[in-house]
PAZAPA-4460 file (N, C-alpha, C; in steps of 0.05 Angstrom, whole numbers, plus 32768, in hexadecimal, padded with zeros to 4 digits):
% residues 229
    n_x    n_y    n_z   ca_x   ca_y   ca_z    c_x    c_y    c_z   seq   type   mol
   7CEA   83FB   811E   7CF2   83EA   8134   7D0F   83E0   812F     1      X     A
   7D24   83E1   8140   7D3A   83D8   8144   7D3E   83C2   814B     2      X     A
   7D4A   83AF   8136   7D4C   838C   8134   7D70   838C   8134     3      X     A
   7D7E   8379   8140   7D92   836A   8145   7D8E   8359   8137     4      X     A
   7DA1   8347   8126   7DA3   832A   811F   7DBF   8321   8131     5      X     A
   7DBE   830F   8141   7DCD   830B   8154   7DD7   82EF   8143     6      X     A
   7DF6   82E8   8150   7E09   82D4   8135   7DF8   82B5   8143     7      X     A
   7DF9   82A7   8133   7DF4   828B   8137   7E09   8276   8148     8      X     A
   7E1D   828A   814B   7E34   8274   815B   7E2A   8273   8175     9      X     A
   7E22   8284   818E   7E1E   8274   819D   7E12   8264   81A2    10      X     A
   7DFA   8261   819A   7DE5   825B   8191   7DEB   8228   818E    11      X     A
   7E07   8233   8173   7E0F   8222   8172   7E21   8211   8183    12      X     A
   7E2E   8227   8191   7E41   821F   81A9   7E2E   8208   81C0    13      X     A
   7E22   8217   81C1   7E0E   820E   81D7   7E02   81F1   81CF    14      X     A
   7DFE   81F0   81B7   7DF2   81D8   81B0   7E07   81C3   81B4    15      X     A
   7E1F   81CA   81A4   7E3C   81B8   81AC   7E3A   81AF   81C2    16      X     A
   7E41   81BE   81D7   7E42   81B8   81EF   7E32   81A2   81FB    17      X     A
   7E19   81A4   81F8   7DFE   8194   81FD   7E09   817A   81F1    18      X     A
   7E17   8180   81D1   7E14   8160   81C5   7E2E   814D   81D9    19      X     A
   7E49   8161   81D4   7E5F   8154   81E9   7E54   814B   8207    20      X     A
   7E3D   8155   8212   7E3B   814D   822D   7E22   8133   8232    21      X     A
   7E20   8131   821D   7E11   8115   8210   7E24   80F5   8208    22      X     A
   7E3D   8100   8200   7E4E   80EE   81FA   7E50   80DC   820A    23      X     A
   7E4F   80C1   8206   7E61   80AD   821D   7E79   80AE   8221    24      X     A
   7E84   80AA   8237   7EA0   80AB   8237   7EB9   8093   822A    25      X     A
   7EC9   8099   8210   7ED2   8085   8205   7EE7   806F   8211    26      X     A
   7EE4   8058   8208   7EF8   8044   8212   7F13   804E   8212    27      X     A
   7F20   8046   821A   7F49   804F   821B   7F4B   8041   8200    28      X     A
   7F51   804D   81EA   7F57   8044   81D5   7F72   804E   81D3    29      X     A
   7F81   8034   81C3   7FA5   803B   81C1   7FA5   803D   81A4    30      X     A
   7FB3   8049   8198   7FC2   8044   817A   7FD9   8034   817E    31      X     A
   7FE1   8029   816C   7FF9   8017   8165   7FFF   801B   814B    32      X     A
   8015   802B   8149   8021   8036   8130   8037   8022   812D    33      X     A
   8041   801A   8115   805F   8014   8109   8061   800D   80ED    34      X     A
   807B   8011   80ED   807B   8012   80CF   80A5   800B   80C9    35      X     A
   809C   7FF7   80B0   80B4   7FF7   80A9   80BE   7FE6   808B    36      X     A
   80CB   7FE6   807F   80CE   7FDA   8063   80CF   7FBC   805C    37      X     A
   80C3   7FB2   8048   80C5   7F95   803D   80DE   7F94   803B    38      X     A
   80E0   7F6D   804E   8100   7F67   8045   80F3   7F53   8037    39      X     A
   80E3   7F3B   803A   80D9   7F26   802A   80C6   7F23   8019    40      X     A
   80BF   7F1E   7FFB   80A3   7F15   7FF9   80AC   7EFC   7FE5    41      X     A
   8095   7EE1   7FF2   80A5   7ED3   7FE2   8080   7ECB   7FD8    42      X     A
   8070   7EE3   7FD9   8054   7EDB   7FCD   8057   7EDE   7FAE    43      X     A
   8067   7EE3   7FA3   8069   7EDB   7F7F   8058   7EFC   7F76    44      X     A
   8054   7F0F   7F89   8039   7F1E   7F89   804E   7F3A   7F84    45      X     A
   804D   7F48   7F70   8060   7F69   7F6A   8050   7F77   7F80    46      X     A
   803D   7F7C   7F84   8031   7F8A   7F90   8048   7F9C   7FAB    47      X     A
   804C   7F8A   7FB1   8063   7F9A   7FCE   8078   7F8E   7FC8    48      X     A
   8091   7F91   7FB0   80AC   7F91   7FB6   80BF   7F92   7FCD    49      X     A
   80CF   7F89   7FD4   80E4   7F8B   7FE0   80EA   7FA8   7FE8    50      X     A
   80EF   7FAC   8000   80FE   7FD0   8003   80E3   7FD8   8000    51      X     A
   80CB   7FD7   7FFD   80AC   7FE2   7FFE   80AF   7FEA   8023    52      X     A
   80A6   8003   801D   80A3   800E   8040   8089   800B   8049    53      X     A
   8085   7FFE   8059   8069   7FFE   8066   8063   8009   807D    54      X     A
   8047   8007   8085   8039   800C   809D   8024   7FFF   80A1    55      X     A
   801A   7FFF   80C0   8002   7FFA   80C5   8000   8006   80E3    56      X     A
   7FE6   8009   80E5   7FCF   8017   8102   7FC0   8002   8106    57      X     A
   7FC5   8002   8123   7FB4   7FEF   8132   7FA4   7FFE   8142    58      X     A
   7F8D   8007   8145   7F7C   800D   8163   7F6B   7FF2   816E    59      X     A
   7F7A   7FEF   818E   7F67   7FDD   819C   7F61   7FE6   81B9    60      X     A
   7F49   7FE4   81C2   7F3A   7FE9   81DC   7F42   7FE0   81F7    61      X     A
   7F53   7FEE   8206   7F57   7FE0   821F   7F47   7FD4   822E    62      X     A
   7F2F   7FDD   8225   7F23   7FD6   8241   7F16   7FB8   8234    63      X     A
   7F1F   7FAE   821A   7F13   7F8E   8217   7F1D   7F7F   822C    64      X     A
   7F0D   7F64   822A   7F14   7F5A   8241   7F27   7F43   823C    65      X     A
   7F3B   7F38   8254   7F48   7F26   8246   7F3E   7F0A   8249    66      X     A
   7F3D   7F02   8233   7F32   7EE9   822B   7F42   7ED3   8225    67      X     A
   7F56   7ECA   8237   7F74   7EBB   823D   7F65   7EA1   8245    68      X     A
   7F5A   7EA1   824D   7F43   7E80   825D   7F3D   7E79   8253    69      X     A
   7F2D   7E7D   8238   7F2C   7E72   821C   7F36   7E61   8219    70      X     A
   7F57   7E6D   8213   7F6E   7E59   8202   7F78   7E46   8224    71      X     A
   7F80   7E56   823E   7F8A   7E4D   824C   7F7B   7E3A   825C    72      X     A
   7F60   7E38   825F   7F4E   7E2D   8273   7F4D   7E3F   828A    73      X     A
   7F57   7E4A   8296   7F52   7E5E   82AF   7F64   7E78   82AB    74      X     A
   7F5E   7E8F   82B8   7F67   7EA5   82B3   7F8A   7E9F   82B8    75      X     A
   7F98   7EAD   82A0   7FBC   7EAB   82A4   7FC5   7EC8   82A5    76      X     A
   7FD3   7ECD   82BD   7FDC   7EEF   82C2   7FF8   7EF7   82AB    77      X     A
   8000   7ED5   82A3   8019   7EE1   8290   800B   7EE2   8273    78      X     A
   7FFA   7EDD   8265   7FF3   7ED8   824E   7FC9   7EE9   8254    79      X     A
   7FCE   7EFC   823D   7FB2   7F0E   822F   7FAC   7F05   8214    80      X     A
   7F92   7F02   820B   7F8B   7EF3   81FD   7F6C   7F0A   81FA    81      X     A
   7F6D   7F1E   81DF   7F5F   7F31   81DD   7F4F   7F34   81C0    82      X     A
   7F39   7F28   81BE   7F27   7F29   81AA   7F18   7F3D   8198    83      X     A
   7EFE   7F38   818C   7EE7   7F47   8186   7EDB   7F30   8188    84      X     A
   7ED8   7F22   819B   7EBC   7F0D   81A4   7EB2   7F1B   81BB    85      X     A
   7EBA   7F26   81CF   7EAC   7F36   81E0   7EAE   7F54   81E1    86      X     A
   7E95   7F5C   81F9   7EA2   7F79   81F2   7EA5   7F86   8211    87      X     A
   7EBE   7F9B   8205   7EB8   7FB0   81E8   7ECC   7FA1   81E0    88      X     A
   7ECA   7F9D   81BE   7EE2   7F8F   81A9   7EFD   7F96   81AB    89      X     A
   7F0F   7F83   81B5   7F2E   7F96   81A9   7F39   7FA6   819E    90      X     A
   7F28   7F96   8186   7F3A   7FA5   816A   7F27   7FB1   815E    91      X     A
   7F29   7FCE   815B   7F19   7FE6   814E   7F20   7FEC   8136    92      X     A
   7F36   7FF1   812E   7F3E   7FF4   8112   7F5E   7FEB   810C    93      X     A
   7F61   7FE7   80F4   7F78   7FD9   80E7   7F7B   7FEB   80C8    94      X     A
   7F9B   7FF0   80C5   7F98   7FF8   80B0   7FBC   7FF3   80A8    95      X     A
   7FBA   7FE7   808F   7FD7   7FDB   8081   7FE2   7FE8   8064    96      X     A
   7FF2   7FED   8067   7FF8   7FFE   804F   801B   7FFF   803F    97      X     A
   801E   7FF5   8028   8039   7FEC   801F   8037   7FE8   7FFF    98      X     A
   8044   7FF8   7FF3   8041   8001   7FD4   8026   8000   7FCB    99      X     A
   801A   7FF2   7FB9   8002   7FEC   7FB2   7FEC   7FE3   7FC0   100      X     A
   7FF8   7FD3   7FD3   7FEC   7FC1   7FE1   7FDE   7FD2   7FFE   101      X     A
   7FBC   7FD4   8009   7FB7   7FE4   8018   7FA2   7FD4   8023   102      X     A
   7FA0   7FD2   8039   7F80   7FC8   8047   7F77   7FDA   8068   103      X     A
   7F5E   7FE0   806D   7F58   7FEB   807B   7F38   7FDA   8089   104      X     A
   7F37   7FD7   80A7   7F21   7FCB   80AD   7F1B   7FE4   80C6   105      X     A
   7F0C   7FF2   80BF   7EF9   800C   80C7   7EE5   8005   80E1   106      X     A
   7EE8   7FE8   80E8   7EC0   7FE4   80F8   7ED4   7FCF   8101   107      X     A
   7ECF   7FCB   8124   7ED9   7FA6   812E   7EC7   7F93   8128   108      X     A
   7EAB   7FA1   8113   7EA1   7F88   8102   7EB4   7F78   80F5   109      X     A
   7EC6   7F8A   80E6   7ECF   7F7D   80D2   7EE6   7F72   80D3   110      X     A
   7EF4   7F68   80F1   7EFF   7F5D   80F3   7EF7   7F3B   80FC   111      X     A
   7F02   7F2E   80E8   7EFC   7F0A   80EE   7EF9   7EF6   80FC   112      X     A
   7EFB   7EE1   80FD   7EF9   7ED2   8119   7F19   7ECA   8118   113      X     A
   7F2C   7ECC   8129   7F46   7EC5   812F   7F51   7EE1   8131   114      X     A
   7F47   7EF5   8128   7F53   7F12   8134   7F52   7F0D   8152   115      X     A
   7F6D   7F1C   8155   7F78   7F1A   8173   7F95   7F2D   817B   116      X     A
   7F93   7F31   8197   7FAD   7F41   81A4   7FB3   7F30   81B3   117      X     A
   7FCC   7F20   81B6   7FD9   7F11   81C4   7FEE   7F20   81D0   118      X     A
   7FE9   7F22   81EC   8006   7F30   8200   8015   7F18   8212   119      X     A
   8026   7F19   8207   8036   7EFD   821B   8048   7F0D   8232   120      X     A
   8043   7F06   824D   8047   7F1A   826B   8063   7F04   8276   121      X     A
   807A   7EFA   8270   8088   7EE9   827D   80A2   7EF1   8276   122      X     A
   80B4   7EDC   827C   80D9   7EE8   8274   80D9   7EFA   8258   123      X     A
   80C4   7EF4   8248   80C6   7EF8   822D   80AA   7F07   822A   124      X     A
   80AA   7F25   8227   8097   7F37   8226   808C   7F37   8203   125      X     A
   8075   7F33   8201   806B   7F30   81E0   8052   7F40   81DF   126      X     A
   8051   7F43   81C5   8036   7F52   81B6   8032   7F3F   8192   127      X     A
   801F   7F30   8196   8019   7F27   818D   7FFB   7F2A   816E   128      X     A
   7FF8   7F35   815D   7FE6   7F45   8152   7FE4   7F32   813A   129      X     A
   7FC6   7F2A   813C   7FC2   7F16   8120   7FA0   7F22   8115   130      X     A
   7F9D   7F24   80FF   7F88   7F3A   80F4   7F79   7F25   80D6   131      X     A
   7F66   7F22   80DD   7F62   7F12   80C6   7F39   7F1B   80B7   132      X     A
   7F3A   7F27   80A4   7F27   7F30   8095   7F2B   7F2F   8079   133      X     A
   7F1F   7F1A   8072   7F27   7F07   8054   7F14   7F13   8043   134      X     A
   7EFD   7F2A   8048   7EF2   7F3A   8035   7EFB   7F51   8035   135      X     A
   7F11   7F52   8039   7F1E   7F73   803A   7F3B   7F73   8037   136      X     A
   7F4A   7F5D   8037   7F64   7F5A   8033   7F68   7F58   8017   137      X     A
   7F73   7F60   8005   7F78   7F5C   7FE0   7F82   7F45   7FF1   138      X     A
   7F8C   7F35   7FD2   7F95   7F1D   7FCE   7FAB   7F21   7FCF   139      X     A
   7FC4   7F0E   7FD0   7FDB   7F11   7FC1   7FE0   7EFE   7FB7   140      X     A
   7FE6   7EFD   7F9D   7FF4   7EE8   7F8B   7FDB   7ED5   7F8A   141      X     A
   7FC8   7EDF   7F88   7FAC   7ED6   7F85   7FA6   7EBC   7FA2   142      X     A
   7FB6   7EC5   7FBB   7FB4   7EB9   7FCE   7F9C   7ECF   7FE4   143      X     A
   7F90   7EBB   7FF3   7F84   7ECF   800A   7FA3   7EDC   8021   144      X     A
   7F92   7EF5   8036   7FAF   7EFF   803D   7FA6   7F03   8057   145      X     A
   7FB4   7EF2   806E   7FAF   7F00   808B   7FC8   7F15   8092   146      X     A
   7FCB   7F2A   80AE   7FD9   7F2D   80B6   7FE2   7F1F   80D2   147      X     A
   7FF9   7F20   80DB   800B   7F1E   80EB   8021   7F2E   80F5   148      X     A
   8026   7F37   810E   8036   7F40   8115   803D   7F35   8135   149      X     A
   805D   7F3A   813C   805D   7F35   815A   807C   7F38   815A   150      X     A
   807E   7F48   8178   8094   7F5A   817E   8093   7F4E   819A   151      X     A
   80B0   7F4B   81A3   80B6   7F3F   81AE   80CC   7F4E   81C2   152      X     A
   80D3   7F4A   81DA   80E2   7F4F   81E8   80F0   7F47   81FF   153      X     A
   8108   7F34   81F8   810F   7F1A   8205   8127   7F28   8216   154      X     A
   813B   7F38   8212   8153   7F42   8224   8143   7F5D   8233   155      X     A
   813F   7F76   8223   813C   7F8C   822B   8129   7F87   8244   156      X     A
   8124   7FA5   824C   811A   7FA3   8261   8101   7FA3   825E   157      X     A
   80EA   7F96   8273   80D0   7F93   8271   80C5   7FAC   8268   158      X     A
   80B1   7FA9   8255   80A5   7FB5   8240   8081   7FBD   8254   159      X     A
   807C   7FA6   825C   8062   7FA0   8259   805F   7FA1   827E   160      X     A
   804B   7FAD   8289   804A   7FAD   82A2   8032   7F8B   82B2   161      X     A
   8029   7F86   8296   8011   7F76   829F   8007   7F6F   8285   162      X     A
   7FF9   7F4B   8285   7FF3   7F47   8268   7FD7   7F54   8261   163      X     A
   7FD2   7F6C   8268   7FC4   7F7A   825A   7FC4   7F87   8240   164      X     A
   7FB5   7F96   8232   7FC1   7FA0   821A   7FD7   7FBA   821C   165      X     A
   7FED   7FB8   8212   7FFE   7FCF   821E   7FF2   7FEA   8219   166      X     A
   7FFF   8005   8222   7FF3   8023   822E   800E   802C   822A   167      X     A
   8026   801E   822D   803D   8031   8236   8049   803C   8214   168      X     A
   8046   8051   8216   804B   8068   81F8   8064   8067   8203   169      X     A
   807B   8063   8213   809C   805C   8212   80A4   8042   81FA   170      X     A
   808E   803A   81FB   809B   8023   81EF   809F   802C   81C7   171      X     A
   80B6   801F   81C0   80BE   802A   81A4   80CD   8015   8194   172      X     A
   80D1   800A   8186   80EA   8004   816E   80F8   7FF2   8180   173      X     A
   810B   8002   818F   811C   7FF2   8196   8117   7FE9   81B6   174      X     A
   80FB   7FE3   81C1   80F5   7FD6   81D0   80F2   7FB8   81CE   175      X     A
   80F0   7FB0   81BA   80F2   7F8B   81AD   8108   7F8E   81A4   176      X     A
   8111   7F6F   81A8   8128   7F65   81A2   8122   7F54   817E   177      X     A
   8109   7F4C   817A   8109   7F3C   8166   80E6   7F45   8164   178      X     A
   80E2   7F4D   814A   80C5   7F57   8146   80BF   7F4D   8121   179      X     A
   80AA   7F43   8122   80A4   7F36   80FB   808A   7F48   80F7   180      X     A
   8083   7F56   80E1   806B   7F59   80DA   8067   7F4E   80BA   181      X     A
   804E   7F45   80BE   8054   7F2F   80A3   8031   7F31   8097   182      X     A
   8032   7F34   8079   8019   7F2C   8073   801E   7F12   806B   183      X     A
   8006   7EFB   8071   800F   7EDF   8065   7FFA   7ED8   805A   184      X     A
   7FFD   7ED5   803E   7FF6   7ECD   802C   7FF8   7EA6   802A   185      X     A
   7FDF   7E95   8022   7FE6   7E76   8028   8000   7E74   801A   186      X     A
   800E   7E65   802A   8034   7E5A   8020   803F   7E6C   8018   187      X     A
   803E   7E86   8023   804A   7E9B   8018   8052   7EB0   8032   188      X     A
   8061   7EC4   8029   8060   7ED7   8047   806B   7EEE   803B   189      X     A
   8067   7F0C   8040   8073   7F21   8043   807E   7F2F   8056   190      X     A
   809A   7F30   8061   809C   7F3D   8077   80B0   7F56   8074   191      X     A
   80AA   7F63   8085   80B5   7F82   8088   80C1   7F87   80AE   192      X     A
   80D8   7F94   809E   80E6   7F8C   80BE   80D8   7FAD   80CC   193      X     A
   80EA   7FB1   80E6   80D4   7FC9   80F4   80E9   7FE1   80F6   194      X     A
   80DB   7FFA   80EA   80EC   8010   80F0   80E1   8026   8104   195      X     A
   80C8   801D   8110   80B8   8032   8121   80A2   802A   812A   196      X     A
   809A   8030   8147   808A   8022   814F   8080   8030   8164   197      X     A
   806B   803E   816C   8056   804C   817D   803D   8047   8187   198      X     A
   8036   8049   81A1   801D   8049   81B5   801B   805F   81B4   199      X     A
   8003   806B   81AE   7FF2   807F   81BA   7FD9   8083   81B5   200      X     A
   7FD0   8093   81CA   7FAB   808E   81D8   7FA7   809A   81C8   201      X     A
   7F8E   8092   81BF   7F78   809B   81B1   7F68   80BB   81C1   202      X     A
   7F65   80CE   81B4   7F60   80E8   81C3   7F3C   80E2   81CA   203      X     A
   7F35   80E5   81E5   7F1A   80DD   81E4   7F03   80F9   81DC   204      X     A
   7EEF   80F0   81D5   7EE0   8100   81BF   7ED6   811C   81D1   205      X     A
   7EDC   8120   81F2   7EE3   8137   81F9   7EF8   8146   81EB   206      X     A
   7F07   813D   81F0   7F24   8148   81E8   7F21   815E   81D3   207      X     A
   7F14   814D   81B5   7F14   8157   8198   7EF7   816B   819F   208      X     A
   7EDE   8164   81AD   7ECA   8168   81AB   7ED5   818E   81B6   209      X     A
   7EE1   818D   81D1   7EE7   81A5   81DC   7EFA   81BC   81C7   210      X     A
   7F0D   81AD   81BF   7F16   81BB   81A8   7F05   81CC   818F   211      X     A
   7EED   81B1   818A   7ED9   81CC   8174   7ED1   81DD   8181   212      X     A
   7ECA   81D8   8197   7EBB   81EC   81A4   7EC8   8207   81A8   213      X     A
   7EE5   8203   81B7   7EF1   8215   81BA   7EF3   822B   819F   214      X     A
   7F05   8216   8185   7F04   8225   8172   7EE2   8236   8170   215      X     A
   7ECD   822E   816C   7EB2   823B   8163   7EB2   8253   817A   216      X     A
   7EBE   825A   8193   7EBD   8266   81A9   7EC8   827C   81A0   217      X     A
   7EE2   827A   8199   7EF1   8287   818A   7EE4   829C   8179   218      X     A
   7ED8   8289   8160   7ED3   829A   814D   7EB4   82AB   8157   219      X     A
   7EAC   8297   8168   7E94   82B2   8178   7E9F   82D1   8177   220      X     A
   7EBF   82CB   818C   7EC0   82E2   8199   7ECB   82F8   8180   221      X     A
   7ECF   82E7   816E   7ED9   8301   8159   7EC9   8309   8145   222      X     A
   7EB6   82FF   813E   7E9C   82FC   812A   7E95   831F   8131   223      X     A
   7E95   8321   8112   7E8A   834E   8113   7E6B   8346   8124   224      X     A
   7E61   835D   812D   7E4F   8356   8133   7E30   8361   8114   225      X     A
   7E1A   835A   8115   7E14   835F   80F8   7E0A   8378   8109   226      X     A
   7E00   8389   80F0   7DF8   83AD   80F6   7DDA   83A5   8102   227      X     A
   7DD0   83B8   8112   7DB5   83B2   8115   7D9F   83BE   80FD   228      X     A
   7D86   83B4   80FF   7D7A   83BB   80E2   7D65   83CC   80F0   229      X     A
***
């Protein structure tokens, strides 16, 4: 009797497919890239020298909601006020990086209570970014360490269409007029001025999901076929 062993890729294809068409569809997630070198540390701490180049990644969720009535008492169209107290959480991941010195928060569990995106919508366009997880920050100079950052844009031209969380990937470097990113350490501060600075969306898990697929499609169509037995 004449037996075929037929390849396991479609087989697998098919299953792919099934799992991608199961997926929920993901929130608008942005990245927030920048990065740029220590000009100050006056934390007593070697760890990040002077002239130390840094970075950090922000991902936060557009579609959180803004939670400005909080601080303001009733909803304010110039001022966004963006948490992980409701959902879906803002802030999804954080990650800081500058000579020795490295922290990463993976889960919007593990971001604290005072984590926040502050967008200021008026003469004076702002982004406001304060990150605070005191079991995951090293110390410096045997001090606890939050972050801070906020970029600002007081002459140029409006940045920000609405105090929502911004979307526009135009925006870069020399869109603020005056921008600090600082780790602060108690009575202490590190800051690093800005040499780069990027929005962009998060690819949603179609996107990547269609790509394996494609690639495994691929290698279907070229796979020898096995001899029959």
């Amino acid at each position: 009797m004449m037996m075929t062993t037929r390849s396991p890729i479609p087989a697998l294809l098919c299953t792919l497919l099934l799992t991608f068409a199961a997926l929920p569809a993901r929130a608008d997630l942005i990245s927030l890239s920048a990065g740029g070198t220590i000009t100050t540390n006056t934390s007593g701490d070697s760890a990040i020298p002077v002239g130390t180049p840094w970075t950090f990644q922000l991902t936060y969720d557009t579609a959180a909601p803004d939670l400005d009535f909080l601080t303001a008492g009733s909803p304010d169209p110039t001022f966004g006020q963006f948490t992980n107290t409701a959902l879906p959480p803002a802030l999804t991941f954080f990650h800081y990086h500058a000579g020795t010195y490295d922290v990463t928060i993976d889960n919007p569990s593990g971001f604290a209570t005072g984590s926040a995106l502050i967008v200021t919508f008026t003469t004076v366009h702002a982004l406001d970014i304060n990150i605070f997880a005191p079991a995951l920050f090293p110390s410096l100079g045997g001090k606890a360490v939050s972050f801070h950052a906020d970029f600002n844009a007081f002459s140029s031209a409006p940045i920000f269409t609405s105090d929502g969380l911004p979307t526009n990937t135009a925006i870069g470097p020399a869109s603020f007029d005056q921008s600090t990113v600082s780790l602060l350490p108690s009575n202490a501060i590190v800051i690093g001025d800005l040499t780069s600075f990027s929005l962009t969306p998060v690819p949603e898990p179609w996107t990547a999901g269609f790509g394996i697929v494609g690639l495994i499609f691929l290698l279907a169509r070229r796979a020898p076929r096995l001899p029959a037995i």
